[in-house]
C-alpha positions as CSV (number, residue, x, y, z in Angstrom):
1,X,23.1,1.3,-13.3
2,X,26.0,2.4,-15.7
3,X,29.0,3.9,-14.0
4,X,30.0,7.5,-15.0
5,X,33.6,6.2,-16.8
6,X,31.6,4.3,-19.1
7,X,29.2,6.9,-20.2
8,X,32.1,8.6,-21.2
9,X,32.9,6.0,-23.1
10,X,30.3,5.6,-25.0
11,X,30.1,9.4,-25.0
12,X,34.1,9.1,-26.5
13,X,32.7,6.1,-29.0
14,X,29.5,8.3,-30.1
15,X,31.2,11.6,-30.8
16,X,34.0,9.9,-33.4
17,X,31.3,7.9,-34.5
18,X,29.3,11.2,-35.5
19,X,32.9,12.9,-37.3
20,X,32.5,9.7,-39.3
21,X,28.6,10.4,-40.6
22,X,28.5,13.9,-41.1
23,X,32.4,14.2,-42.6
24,X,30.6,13.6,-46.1
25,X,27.9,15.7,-45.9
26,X,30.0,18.6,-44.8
27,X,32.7,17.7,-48.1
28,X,29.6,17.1,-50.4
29,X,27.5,19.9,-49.0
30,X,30.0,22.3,-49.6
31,X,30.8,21.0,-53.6
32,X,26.6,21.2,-54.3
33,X,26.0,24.8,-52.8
34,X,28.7,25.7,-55.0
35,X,27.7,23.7,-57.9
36,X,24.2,25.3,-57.6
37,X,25.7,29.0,-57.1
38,X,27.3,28.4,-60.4
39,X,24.0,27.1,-62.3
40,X,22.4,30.3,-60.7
41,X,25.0,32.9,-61.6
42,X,24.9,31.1,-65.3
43,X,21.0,31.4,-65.0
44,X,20.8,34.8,-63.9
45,X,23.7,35.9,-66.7
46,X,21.3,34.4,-69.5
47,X,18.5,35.9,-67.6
48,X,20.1,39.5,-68.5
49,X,21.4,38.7,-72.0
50,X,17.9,37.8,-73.4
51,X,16.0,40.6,-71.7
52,X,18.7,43.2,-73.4
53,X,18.1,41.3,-76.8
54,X,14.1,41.6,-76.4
55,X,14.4,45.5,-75.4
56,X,17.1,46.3,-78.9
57,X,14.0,43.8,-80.5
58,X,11.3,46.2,-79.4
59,X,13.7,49.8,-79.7
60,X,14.3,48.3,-83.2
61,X,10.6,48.0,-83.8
62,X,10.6,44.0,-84.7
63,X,8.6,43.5,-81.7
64,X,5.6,45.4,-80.1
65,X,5.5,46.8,-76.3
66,X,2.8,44.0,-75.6
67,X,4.9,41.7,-77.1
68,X,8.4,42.7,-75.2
69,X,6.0,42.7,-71.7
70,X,5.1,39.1,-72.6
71,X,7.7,37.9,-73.3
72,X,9.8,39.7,-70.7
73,X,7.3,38.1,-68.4
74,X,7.7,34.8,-69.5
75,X,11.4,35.3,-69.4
76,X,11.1,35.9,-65.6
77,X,9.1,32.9,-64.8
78,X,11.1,30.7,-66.2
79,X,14.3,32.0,-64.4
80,X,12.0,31.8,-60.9
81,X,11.3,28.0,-62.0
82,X,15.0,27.3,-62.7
83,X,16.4,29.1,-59.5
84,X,12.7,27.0,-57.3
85,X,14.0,23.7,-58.9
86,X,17.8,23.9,-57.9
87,X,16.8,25.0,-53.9
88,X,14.3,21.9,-54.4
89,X,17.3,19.4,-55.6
90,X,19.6,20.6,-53.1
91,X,16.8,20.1,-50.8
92,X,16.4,16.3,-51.7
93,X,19.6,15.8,-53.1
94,X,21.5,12.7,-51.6
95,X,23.7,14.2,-49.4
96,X,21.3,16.5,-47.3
97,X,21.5,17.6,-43.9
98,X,18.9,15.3,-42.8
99,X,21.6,12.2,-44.0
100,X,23.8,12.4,-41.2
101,X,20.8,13.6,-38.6
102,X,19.3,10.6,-39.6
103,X,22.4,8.2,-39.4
104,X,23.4,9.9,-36.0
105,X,19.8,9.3,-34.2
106,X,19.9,5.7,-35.4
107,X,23.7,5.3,-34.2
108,X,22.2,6.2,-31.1
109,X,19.3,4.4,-31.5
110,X,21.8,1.0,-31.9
111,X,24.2,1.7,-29.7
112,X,22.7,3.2,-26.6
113,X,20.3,0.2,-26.2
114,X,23.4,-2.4,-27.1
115,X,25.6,-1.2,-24.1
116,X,22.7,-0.8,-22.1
117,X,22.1,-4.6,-22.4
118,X,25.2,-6.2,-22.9
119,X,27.4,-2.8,-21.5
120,X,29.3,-5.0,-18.4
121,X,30.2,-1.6,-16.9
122,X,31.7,-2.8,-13.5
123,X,34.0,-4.9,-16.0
124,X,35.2,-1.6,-18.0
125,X,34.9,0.3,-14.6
126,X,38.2,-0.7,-13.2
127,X,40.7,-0.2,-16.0
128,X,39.0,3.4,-17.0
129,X,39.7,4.7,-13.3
130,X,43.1,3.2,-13.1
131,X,43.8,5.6,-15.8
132,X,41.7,8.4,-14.1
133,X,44.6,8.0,-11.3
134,X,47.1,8.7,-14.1
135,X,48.9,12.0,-14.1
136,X,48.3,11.9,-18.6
137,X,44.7,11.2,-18.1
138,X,43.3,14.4,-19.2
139,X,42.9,12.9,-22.8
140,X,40.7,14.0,-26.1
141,X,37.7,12.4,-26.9
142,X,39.5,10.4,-29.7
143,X,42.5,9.5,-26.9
144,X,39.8,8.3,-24.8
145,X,38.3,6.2,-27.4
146,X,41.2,4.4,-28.0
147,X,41.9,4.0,-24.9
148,X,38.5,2.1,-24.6
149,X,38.9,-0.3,-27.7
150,X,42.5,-1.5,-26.0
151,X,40.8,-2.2,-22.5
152,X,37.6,-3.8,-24.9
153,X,40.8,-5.7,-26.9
154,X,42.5,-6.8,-24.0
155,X,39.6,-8.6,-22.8
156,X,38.8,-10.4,-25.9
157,X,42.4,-11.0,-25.6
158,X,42.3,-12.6,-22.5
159,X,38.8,-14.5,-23.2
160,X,38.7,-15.3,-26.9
161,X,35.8,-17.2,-26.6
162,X,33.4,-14.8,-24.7
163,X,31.3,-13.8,-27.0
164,X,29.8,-10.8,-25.4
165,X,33.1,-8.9,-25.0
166,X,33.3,-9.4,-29.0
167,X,30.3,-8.6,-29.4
168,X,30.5,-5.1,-27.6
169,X,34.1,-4.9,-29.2
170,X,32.5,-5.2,-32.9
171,X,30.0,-2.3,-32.6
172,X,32.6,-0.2,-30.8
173,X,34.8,-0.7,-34.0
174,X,32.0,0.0,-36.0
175,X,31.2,3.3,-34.2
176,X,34.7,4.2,-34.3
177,X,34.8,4.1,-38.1
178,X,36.8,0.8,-38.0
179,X,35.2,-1.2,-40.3
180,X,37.4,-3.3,-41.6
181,X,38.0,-4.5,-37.5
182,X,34.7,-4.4,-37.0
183,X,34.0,-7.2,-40.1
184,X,36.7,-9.5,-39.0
185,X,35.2,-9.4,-35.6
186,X,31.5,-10.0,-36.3
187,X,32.8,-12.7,-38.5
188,X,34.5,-14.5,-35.7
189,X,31.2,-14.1,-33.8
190,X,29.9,-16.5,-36.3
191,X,32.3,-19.2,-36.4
192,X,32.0,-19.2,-32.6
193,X,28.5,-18.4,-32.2
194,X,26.8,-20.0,-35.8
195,X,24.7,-17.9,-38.1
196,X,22.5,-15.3,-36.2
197,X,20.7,-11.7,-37.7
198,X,22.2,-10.2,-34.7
199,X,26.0,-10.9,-36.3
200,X,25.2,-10.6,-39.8
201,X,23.3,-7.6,-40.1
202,X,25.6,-5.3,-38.1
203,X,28.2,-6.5,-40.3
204,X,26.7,-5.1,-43.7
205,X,26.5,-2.5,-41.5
206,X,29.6,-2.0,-41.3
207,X,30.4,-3.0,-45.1
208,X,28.4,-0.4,-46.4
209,X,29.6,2.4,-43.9
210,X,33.1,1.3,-45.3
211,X,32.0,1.3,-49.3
212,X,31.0,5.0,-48.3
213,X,27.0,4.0,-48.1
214,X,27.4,1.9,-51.2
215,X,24.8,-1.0,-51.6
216,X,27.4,-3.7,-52.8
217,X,27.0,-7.0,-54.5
218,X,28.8,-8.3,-50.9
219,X,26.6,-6.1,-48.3
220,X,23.5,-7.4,-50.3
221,X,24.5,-10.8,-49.4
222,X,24.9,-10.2,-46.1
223,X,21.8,-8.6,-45.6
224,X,20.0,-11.5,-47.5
225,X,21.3,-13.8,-45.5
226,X,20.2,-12.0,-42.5
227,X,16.6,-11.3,-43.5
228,X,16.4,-14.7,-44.2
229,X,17.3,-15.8,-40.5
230,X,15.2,-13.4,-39.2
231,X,13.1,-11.2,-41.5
232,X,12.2,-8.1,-39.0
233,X,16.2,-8.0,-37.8
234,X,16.6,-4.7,-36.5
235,X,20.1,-4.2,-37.8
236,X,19.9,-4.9,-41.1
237,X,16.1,-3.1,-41.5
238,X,17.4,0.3,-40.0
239,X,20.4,-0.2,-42.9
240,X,17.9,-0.6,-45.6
241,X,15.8,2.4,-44.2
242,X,19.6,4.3,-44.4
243,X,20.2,3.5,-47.3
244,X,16.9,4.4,-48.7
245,X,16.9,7.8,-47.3
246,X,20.7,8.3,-48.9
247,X,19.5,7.4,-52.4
248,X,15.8,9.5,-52.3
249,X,13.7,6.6,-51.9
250,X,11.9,8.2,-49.0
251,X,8.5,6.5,-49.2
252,X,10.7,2.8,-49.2
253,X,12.8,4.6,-46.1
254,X,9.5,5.3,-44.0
255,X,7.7,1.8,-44.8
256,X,11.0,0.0,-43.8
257,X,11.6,2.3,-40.8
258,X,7.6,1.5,-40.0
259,X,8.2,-2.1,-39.7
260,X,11.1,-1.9,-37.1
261,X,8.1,0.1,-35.1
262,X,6.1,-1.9,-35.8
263,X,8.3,-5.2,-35.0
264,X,8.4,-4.1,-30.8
265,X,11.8,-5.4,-30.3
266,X,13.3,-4.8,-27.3
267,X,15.7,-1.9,-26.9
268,X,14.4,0.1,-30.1
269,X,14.5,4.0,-29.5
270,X,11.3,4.4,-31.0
271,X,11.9,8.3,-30.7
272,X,14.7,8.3,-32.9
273,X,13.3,6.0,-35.6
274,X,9.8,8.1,-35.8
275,X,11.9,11.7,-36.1
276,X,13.8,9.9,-39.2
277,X,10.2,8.4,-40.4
278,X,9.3,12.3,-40.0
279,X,12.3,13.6,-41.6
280,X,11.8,11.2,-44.6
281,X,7.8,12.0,-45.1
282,X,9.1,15.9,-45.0
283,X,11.6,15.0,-48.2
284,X,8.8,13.0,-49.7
285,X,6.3,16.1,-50.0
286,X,9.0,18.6,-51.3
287,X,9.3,15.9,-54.6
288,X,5.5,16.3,-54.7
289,X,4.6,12.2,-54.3
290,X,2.1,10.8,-52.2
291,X,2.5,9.5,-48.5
292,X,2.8,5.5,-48.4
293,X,-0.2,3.7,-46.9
294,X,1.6,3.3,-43.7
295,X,0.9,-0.4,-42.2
296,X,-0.8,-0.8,-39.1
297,X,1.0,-1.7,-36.0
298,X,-0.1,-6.0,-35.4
299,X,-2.4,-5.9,-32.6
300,X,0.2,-8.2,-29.7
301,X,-0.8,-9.9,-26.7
302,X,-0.8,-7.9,-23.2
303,X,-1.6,-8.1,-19.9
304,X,-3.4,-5.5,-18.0
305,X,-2.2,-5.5,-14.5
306,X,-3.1,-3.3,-11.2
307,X,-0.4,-3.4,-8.6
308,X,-1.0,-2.8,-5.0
309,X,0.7,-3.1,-1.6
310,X,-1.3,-4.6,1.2
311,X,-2.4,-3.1,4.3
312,X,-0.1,-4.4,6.7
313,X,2.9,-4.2,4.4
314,X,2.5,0.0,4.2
315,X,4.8,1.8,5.5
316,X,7.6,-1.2,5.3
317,X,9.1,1.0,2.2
318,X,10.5,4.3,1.3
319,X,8.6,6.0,-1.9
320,X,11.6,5.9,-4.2
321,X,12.5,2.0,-3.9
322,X,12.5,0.2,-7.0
323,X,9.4,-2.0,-8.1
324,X,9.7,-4.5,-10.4
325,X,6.8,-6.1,-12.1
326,X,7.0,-9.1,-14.8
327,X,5.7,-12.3,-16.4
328,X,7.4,-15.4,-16.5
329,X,6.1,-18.8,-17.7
330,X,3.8,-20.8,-15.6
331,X,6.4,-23.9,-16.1
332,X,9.9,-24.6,-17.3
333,X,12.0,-21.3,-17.5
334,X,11.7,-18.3,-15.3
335,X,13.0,-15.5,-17.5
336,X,10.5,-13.1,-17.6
337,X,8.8,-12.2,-20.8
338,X,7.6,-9.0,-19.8
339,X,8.9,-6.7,-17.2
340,X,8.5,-3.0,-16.2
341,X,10.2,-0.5,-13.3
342,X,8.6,1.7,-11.2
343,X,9.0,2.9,-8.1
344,X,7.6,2.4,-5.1
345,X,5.4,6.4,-4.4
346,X,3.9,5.4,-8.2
347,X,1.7,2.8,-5.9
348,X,-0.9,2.2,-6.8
349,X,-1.2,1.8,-9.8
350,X,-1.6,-0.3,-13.4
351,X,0.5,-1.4,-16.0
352,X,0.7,-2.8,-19.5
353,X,2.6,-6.1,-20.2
354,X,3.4,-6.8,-23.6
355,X,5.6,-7.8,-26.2
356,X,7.7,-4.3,-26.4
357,X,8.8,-5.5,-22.6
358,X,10.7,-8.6,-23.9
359,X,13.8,-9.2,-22.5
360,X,14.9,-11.5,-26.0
361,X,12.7,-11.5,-29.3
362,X,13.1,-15.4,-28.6
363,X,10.6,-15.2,-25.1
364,X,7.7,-12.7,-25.6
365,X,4.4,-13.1,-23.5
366,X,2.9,-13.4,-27.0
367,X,4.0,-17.1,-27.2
368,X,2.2,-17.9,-24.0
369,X,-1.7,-18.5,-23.2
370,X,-1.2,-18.2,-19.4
371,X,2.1,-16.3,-17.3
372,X,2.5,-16.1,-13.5
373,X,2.9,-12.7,-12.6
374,X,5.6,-11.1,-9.7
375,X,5.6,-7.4,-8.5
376,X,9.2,-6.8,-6.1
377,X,9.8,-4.5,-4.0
378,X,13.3,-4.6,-3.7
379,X,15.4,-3.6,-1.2
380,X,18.7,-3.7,-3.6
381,X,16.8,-1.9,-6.5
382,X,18.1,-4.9,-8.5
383,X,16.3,-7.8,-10.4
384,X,15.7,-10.8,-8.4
385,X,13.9,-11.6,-5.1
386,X,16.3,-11.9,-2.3
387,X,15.2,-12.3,2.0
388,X,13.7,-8.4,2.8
389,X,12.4,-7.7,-0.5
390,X,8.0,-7.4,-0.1
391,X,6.6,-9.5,-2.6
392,X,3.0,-10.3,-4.4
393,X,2.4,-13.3,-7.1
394,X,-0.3,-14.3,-9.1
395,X,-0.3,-17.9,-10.2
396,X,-1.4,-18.1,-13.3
397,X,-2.8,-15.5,-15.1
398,X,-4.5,-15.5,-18.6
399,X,-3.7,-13.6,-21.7
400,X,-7.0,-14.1,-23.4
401,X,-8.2,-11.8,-20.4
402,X,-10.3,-8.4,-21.0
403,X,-9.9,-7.8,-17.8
404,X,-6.9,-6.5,-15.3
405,X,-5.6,-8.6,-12.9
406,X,-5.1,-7.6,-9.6
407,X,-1.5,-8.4,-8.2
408,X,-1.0,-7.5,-4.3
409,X,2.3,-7.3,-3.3
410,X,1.5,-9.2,0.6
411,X,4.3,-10.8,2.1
412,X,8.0,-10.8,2.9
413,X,10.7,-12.9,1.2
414,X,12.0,-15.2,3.2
């Protein structure tokens, strides 16, 4: 579990990053409502000068009273349809309020899950509450940022080759709005790591956050060169969505968003990406185009599974002990491919294992005809069977199966 000091961390990183993505719509918002209160003043002025010329037309006897109602009517419409098409283009314009919505639930979307996984909070936890002792600790979010990327520094400092700490260091420049940091350090993730999506497409990321969302001949590389290590990279599909949705190519913003749905990588918020799909398909209908035949989610292996505790094993446990439930392969490697949490009071019951669960898009239980199946009990509530923990197993169980498979948790680890 994530210790409190680096919540606020991330809390610290999240909030500057936010300043960052809605700082130009609130600038640009401002310059279009006045832009279009302008156009609707002029409107409205020309509006009033040809409705006195039509009235001295018809007092002057060059035009009849049927003719002056008319036209006087048409003259209306028109200024309706001119005042109805500049609400709709500062409704779709580029830089709407849904822009930085969008860019904030997806921030949230990569972050969150990023320090979730790689997020080494016992390592951040001691330097935070050595300042929490300090008599200056009571320090703005932006102060408390900083304060974060120097501890995140110092260890990459200290460990230039751990290539986790960079990695967590490069998105934390990149939420912070420090792009040009946050390039040099994804870069040096690839000279000590080689080419991987996972650097690359982060790093257009931050590219095109630091061209103000401007697809350049460079972040197009990038993202090329991503797409062609691994063509459903989250990173780099989320930017192309963004950048989409900034330029009004909604229906090309929802299809891209789709496929990262669609993909079931691990650690996707798949709330946040279908409120921006949502979003996007509300923009699309004010221009008055057509929905895009939205692509069917594959059909992925699973494994239906109904967990159970055994009879003499009941009351060996309290309700809201941890339960953990997962694949691994029969032979060779025992990272699991599939895992869920529950707890212990939601016995009994049955799960779903399937490729959303993966721990790495590089071991799914898709890649496997037959998995050996664990449910834990665990007395730590962490990962891992260790003496104490009540345990059940099923040897080998097959993916090709209709049918659930019953997994008993029986015995006592030794």
């Amino acid at each position: 579990m994530m210790t409190t000091n680096l919540w606020i961390a991330i809390a610290a990183i999240l909030a500057v990053a936010f300043v960052v993505l809605w700082w130009p719509y609130l600038r640009n918002s401002k310059l279009q409502a006045n832009e279009v209160n302008s156009r609707s003043q002029a409107n409205t002025e020309s509006y009033q000068q040809s409705l006195l010329k039509l009235q001295q037309q018809r007092d002057d006897k060059q035009i009849t009273q049927a003719d002056f109602d008319t036209l006087s009517t048409e003259l209306g419409r028109k200024l309706l349809q001119d005042e109805a098409s500049q609400e709709i283009q500062l409704s779709v314009g580029k830089r709407t309020i849904a822009w930085p919505i969008i860019a904030s639930l997806l921030t949230v979307t990569l972050t969150i899950p990023l320090y979730l996984k790689l997020g080494a909070s016992d390592q951040l936890d001691a330097p935070v509450q050595a300042a929490n002792d300090d008599p200056h600790a009571n320090l703005t979010q932006e102060q408390q940022l900083e304060m974060v990327l120097q501890q995140m520094e110092q260890q990459v400092a200290q460990n230039p080759t751990d290539s986790q700490s960079l990695f967590r260091l490069a998105h934390a420049y990149t939420s912070a709005g420090k792009f040009d940091q946050a390039i040099t350090a994804f870069k040096q993730l690839v000279e000590l790591e080689g080419e991987h999506a996972e650097f690359i497409g982060p790093q257009a990321q931050a590219l095109y956050y630091k061209n103000q969302q401007q697809m350049t001949p460079e972040v197009i590389a990038l993202i090329d060169r991503a797409l062609k290590l691994d063509p459903e990279d989250t990173s780099t599909l989320v930017l192309l969505g963004m950048d989409n949705f900034v330029n009004s190519n909604y229906a090309d913003a929802i299809t891209t968003w789709q496929r990262v749905l669609n993909s079931n990588r691990p650690g996707i918020d798949r709330l946040a990406l279908e409120n921006a799909i949502g979003e996007a398909k509300q923009r699309l209908t004010l221009t008055g185009e057509e929905l895009p035949n939205m692509p069917a989610a594959p059909v992925t292996a699973s494994l239906k599974v109904k967990v159970d505790i055994s009879d003499e094993l009941k009351g060996q446990f309290t309700k809201d002990q941890i339960v953990f439930i997962y694949a691994i392969p029969v032979e060779g490697s025992r990272m699991p491919l599939a895992a869920v949490k529950i707890t212990a009071g939601e016995l009994p019951t049955q799960v779903i294992l399937d490729d959303s669960m993966a721990m790495t898009p590089a071991a799914k239980i898709s890649d496997y005809q037959n998995v050996k199946l664990f449910a834990i009990i665990s007395k730590s509530g962490t990962p891992g069977i260790k003496p104490g923990d009540l345990q059940g197993f099923v040897e080998s169980a097959s993916l090709d199966s209709e049918h659930p498979y019953l997994l008993t948790i029986d015995s006592i680890a030794k």
